[in-house]
VMD Tcl script that draws the C-alpha trace (Angstrom):
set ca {
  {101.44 74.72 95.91}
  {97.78 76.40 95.21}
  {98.07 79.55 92.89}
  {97.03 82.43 95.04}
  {95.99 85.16 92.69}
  {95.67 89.23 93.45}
  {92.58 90.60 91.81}
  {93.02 94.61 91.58}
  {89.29 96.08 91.32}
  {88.08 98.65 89.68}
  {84.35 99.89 91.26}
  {82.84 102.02 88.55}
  {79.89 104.46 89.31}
  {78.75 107.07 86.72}
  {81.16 105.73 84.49}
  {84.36 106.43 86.43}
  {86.37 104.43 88.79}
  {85.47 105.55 91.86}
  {85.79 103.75 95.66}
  {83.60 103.85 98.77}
  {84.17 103.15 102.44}
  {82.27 100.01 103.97}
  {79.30 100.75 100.76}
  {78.18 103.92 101.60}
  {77.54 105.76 98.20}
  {77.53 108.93 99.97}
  {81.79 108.29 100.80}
  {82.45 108.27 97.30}
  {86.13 109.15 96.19}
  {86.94 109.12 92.48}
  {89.93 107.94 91.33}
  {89.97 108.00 87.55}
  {87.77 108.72 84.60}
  {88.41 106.26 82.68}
  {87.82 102.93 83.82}
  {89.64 100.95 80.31}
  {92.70 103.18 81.19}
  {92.97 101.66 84.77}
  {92.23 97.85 83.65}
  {95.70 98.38 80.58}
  {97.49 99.74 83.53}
  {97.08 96.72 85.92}
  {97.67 94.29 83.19}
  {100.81 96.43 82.11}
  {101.43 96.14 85.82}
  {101.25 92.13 86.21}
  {97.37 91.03 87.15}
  {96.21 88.27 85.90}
  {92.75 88.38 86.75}
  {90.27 92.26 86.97}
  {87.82 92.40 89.13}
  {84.93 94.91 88.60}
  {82.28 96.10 90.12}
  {78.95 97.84 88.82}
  {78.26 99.81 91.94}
  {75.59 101.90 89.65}
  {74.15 97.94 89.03}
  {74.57 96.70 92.56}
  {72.18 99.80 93.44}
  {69.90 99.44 90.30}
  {69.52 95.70 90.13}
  {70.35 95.40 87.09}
  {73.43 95.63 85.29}
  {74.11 99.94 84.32}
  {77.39 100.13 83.30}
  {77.79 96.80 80.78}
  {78.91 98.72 78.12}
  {81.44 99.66 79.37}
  {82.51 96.62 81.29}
  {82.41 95.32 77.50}
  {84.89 97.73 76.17}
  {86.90 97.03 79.41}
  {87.03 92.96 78.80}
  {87.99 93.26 74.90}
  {90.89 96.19 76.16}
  {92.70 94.15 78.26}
  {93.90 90.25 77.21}
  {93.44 89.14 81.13}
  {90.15 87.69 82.47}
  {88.06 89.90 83.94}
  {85.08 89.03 86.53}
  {82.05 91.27 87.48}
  {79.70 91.81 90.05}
  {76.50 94.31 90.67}
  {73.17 93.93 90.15}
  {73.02 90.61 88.39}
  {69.38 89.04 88.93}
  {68.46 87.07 86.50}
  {70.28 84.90 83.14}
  {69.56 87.17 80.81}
  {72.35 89.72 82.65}
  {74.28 87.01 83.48}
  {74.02 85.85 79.84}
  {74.75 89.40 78.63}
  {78.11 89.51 80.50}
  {79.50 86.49 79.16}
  {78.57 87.37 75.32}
  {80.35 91.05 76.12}
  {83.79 88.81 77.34}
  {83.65 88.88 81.02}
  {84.88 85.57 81.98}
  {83.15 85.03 85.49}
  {80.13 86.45 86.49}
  {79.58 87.11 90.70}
  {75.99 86.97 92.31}
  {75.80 88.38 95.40}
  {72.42 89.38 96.27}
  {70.17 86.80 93.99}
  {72.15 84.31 96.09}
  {69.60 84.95 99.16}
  {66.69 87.01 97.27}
  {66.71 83.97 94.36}
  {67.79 80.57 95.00}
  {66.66 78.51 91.79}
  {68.15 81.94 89.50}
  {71.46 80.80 91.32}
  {70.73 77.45 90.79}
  {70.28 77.65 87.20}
  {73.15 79.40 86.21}
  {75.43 77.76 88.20}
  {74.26 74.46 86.19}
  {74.73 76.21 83.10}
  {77.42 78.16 83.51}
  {79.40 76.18 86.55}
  {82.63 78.12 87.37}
  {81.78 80.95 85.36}
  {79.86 82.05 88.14}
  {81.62 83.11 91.55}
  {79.01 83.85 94.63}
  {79.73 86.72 96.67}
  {79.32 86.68 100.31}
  {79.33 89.85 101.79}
  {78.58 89.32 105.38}
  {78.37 92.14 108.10}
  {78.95 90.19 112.16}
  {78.81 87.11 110.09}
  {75.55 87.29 108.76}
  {74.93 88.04 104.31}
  {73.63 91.53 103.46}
  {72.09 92.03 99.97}
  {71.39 94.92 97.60}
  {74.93 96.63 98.11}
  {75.23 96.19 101.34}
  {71.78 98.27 102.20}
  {70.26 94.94 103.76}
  {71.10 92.98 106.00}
  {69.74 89.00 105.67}
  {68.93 86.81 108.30}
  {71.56 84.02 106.79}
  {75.21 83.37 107.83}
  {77.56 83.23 105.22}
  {79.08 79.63 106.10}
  {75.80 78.26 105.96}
  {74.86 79.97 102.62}
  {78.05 78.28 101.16}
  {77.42 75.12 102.40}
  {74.45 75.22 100.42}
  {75.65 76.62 97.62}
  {78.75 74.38 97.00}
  {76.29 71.25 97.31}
  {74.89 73.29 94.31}
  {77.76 73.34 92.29}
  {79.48 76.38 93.51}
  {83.36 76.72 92.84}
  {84.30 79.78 93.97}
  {83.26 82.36 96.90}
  {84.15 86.00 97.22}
  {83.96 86.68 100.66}
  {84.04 90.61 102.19}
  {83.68 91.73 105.77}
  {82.24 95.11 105.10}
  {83.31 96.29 108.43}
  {86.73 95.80 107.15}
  {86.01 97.50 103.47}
  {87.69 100.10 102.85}
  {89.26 100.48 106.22}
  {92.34 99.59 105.14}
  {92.81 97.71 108.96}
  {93.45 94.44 107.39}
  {91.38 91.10 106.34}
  {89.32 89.44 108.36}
  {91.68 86.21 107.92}
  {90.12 84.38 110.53}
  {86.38 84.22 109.09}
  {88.09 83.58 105.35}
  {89.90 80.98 106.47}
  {86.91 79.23 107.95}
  {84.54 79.78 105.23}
  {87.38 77.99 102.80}
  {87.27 75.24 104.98}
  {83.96 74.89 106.01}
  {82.68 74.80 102.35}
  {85.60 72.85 100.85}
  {85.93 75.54 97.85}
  {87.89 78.37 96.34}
  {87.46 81.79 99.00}
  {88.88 85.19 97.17}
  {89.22 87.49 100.19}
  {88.07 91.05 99.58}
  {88.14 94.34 101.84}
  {90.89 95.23 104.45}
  {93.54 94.65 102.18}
  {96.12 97.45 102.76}
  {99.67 96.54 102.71}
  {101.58 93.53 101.37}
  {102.05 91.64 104.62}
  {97.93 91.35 104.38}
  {98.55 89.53 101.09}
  {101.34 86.98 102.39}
  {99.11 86.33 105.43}
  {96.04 85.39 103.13}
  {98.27 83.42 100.91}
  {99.84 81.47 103.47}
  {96.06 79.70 103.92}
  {96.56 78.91 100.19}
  {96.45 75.15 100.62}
  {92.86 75.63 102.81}
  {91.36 77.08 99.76}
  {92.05 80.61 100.13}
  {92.51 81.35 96.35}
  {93.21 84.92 95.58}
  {93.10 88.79 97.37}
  {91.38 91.67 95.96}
  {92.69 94.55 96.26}
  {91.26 97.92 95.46}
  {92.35 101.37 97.80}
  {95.49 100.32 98.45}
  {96.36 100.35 94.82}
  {94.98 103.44 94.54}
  {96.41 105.14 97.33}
  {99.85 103.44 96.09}
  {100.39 101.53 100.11}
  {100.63 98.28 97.81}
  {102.35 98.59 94.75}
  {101.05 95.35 92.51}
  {104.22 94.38 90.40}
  {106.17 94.11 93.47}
  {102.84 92.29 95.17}
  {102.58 89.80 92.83}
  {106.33 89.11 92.63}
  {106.37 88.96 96.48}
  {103.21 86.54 96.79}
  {104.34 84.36 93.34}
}
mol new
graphics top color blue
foreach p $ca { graphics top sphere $p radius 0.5 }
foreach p [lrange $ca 0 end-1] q [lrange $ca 1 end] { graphics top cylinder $p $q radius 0.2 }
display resetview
């Protein structure tokens, strides 16, 4: 059977782990100060994968909090993968010299085709391409924009390309905690023949086993942010549950 991995994230702003509902900086709740303290506790916990996010980066263009992110990726003996504000190959470069071991581009993916292009042919599944798509269609530039592309055709595209592995978020669902939008994860999986890590919705353990019984479509993993947080899923006993 496909492996069917649970990401938790960690979103750091200002230095601190923080979360937001649907994007909206201004619904900001912080939930730790120290970001390397929450990445030990999820490994100590089970993960086998972190997921972070630069939200300072994702705003910025331009990665803000690498340092950090560093220290994070040499704390922890998991691979870690990051996202925000990655536009060109010298931050993608930058990343992968501080230890992160996949890199996500979300915006460049619309705003800079041939920048996507080129690292995915140097870098191949290092790179992850986030989809964040609000009624179906990508928005850019955390989540301010809204593009005139739908995210199955984008991935279409993209996997011709070379892409692996799509992280796909309904941001009406981020955040919610209502639930994935399994539907429209399921159909990107299939439609582009690749790896889809769900992300947003995620907020109890029977979200997880319905994602992961799509496994063998190509739904590859869950991330899962508030819910840790708020303690609705507990991750040892997630990750025992999904195997």
């Amino acid at each position: 059977m496909a492996a069917f991995t649970i990401y938790p994230a960690i979103d750091i702003r200002g230095g601190k782990c923080v979360r937001l509902v649907q994007g909206d900086y201004n619904r900001e709740t912080v939930y730790n100060d120290d970001p390397v303290d929450v990445a030990k506790l999820w490994e100590e916990q089970g993960a086998s994968w972190i997921h972070l996010v630069d939200l300072d980066g994702a705003k910025a263009g331009a990665p803000v909090n690498d340092t950090l992110i560093g220290d994070i990726a040499r704390a922890v003996n998991v691979p870690v993968q990051v996202g925000g504000g990655l536009r060109n190959l010298t931050h993608v470069e930058r990343l992968i010299d501080l230890g992160v071991a996949r890199v996500i581009l979300g915006t460049a993916a619309i705003e800079d085709r041939d920048f996507v292009r080129r690292a995915l042919d140097r870098y191949g599944d290092k790179v992850a391409i986030g989809l964040d798509a609000r009624n179906g269609f990508v928005a850019t530039r955390g989540w301010l924009e809204t593009s005139e592309v739908k995210a199955e055709e984008l991935a279409v595209e993209l996997a011709a390309q070379g892409a692996s592995t799509f992280i796909f978020t309904d941001i009406s669902r981020d955040g919610m905690m209502e639930g994935p939008n399994v539907e429209a994860i399921v159909s990107l999986a299939r439609v582009s023949g690749k790896s889809v890590i769900a992300s947003g919705g995620v907020s109890r353990l029977d979200d997880l086993r319905r994602l992961a019984d799509h496994r063998a479509a190509g739904v590859a993993g869950a991330i899962v942010g508030k819910a840790l947080y708020t303690e609705s899923i507990n991750l040892t006993e997630a990750i025992r549950a999904i195997g």
